[in-house]
N, C-alpha and C positions, 0 to 999 in steps of 0.2 A: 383598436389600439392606437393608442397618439405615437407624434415622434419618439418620445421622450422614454417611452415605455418601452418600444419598439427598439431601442437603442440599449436601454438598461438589458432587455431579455438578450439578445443579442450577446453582448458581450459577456453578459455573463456564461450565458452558454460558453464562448470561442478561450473565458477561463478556466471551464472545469473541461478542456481538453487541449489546451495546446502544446501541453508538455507532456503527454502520451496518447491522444487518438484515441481517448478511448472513455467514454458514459459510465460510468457503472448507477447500479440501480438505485442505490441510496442517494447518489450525488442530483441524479433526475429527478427522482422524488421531492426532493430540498428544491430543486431550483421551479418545480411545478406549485408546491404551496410558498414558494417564498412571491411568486406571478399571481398565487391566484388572490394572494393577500394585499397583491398592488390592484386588484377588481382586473388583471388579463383576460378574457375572456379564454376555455382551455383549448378551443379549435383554433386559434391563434399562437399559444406557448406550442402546441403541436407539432404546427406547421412550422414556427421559427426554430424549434429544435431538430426539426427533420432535417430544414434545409440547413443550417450551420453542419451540421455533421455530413450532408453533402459535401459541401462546398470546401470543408477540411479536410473529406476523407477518413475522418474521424468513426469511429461503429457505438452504436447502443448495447450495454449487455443485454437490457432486457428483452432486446429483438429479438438478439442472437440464442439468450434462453429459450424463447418462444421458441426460435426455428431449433433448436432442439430436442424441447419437449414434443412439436408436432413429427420429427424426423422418429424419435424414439416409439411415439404412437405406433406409425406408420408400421414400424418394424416388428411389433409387440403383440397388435392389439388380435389378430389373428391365435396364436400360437404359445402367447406369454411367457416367451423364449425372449431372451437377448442373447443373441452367437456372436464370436469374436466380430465377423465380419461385417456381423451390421454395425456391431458399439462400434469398428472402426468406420465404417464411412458416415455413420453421423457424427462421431467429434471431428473427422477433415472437412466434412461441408461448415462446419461455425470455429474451427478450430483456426484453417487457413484462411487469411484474408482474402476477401470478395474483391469484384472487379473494381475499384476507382477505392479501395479502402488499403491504407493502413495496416489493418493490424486484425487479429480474429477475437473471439474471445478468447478469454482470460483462462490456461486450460488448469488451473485449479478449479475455476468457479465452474466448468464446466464436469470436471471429473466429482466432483459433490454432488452435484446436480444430477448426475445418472447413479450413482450412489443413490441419492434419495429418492428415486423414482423407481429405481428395480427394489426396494424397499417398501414402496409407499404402495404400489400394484403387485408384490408379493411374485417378479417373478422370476424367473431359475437365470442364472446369468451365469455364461460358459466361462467368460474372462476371472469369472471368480474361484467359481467351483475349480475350475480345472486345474486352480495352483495348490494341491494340497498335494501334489510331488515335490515342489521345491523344499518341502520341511528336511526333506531327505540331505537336502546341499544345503539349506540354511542351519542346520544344527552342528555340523563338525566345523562350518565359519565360525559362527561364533563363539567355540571352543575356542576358535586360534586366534582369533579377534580379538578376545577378552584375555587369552595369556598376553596378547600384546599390550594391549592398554596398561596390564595389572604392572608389566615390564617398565611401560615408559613413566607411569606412576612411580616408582620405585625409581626412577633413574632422574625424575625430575624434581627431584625433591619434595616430593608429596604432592607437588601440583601436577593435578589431569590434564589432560589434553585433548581439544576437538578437532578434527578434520574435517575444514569446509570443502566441498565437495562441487563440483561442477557449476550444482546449478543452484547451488545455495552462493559460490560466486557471480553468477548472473544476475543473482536477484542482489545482490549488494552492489553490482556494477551499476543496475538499474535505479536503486533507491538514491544512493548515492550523487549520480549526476540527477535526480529531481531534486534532493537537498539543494545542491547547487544552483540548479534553476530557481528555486523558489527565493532562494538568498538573495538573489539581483532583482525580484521581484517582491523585495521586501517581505516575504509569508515565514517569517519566521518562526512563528507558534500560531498565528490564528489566519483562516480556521484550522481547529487544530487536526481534522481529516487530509487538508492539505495546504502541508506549510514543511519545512525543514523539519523540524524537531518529529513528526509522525514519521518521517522516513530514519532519520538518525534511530531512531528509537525501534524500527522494526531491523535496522542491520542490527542494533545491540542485542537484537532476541537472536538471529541470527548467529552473530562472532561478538558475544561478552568479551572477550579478551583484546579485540582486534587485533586478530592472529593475521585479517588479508584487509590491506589500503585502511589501518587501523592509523594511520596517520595521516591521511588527506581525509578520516575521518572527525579526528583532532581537531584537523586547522578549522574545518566549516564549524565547531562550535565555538572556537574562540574565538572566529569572525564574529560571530552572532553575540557570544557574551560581551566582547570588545564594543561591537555595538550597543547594545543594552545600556552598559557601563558609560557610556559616552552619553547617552542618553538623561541618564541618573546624573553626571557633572553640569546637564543644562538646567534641569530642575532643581539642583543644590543650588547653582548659583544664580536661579530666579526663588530662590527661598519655597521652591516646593515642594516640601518633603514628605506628604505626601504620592508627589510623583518618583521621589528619591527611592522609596520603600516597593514602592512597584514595581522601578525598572529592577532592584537589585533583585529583585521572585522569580523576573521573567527570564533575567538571567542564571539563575539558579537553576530553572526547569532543563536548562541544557544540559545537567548532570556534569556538567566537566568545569575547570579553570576555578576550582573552588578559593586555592590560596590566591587568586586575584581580585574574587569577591568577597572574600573576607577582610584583607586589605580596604577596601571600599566600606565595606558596613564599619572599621574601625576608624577609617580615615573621617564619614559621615557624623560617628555615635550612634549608627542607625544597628540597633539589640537585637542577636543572630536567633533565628526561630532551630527549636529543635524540634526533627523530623520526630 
């Protein structure tokens, strides 16, 4: 592998983790055939992916998969039993971050994961079976639950209401400052896996309403479309309209600031497309 290669693999790695510590599998994959289509040799992208994620601290999911599936084996393959006790000490040994790391895996992608493997090996799992007491407490909540909502439904003028919840705030804490980060790093839609508008766009599956920081959600799109927009007046006024018609799309995709880009597509002549 030349300098030049060696340089490109490199950083590309130290971009697909330096705003969270963390590989996932699809991102690895892309960045191994995007190497092996430069002729990388793969015991070289290996070796430079191993060590960048060293040297940042940074973890692999697909590792940390592995060391789960082999931890799950381990516990299983006897008995075809998973007991609370095992399922817990294999999701802390890949859940908590290892020694010189960051960050563990990802504990959705991990709780799917033994999902689909006491599934896929067919075998009895205590953490499961044993909640079919709670229906006992889950049914007279929901009684009270649903007189509430039907209450603040009525009280709010027909419009419903969600309650974000703990950790559906953490993960909007989370997405949120990556928006951010990606803004200053220019990733505003592309790629579209990881750029601002992927993360804007999983808080809005999240809080549709922005009932929580639904206005420092705001600003980061009108940075972005304000952007865009500025963009579109350098291309008007080098007569390039078809770069004019582009930036006003890209700035559409941010779902927000529409009476500013409508403004724009009239102030151009540039003819508004119906969704």
């Amino acid at each position: 592998m030349n300098e030049i290669e060696k340089n490109w693999l490199e950083n590309r790695v130290k971009v697909s983790v330096d705003d969270d510590f963390y590989l996932d599998r699809d991102e690895e994959k892309r960045i191994k055939e995007e190497a092996a289509s430069r002729n990388i040799h793969n015991n070289d992208i290996e070796f430079t992916i191993r060590s960048i994620l060293e040297k940042t601290g940074s973890v692999s999911e697909r590792l940390l998969v592995d060391e789960l599936d082999r931890l799950l084996r381990q516990f299983t393959d006897n008995d075809k039993r998973l007991d609370k006790k095992e399922e817990k000490d294999a999701m802390d040994q890949v859940l908590i971050a290892g020694p010189g790391k960051k960050k563990g895996l990802d504990p959705r992608v991990a709780s799917e994961y033994v999902d689909t493997f006491c599934k896929a090996n067919g075998l009895k799992r205590d953490s499961v079976s044993g909640k079919s007491w709670i229906f006992t407490l889950i049914i007279p909540l929901f009684i009270v639950v649903s007189g509430f909502f039907g209450w603040s439904y009525l009280h709010n003028g027909g419009h419903s209401i969600v309650i974000i919840n703990d950790k559906e705030r953490a993960e909007i804490d989370f997405q949120l400052d990556r928006a951010k980060l990606f803004v200053k790093q220019a990733q505003y839609t592309d790629p579209p896996e990881r750029s601002a508008k992927s993360c804007l766009d999983k808080i809005r599956q999240i809080d549709p309403k922005g009932q929580y920081r639904g206005e420092e959600v705001n600003d980061v799109v009108r940075k972005i479309v304000i952007h865009y927009l500025q963009l579109a007046d350098k291309s008007f006024a080098a007569k390039d309209f078809a770069g004019v018609s582009k930036w006003i799309e890209r700035a559409k995709l941010m779902g927000g600031e529409m009476e500013l880009i409508l403004e724009k597509e009239r102030q151009y002549g540039v003819p508004s497309r119906k969704n």
